[in-house]
Residue, then its C-alpha position, 0 to 999 in steps of 0.5 A: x601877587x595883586x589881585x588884578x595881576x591874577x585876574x590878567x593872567x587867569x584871563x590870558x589862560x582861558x583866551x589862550x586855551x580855547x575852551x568852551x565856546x569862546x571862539x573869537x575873530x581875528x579883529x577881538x584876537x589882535x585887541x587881546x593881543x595889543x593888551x596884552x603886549x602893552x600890559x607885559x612890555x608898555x608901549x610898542x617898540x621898534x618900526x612897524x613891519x612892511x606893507x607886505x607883512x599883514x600878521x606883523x603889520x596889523x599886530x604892530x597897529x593892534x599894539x600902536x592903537x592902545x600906546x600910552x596905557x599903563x600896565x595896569x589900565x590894559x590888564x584891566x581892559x583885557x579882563x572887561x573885553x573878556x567879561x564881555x564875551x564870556 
């Protein structure tokens, strides 16, 4: 596995754990979330989900808004956002 691999998903843990004091809004959660999709299954797929969907609706804007990433330019951008924060 590279290293950059073990970073992403070392990093993805922690996000996904909610440990410490790390706490984050729901704005930085849908922009993990919009990197971590692109890094795991590239750019968004399907029709965006109705007007009265706002979860599906804002995750599948969150995901459109980084489209054209390559899976290794937004695990690293998952890891930098994280950095910021921790």
């Amino acid at each position: 596995m590279s290293e950059l691999k073990q970073q992403f998903e070392d990093a993805v843990k922690f996000v996904q754990s909610g440990d410490g004091d790390f706490k984050p809004e729901n704005d930085l959660k849908l922009q993990f979330y919009a990197l971590y999709k692109q890094a795991t299954e590239g750019d968004v797929k399907g029709k965006k989900p109705g007007l009265t969907n706002f979860v599906g609706r804002a995750k599948y804007s969150a995901w459109e808004a980084v489209k054209g990433l390559s899976a290794d330019q937004a695990m690293q951008s998952y890891i930098d956002k994280l950095a910021k924060y921790r």
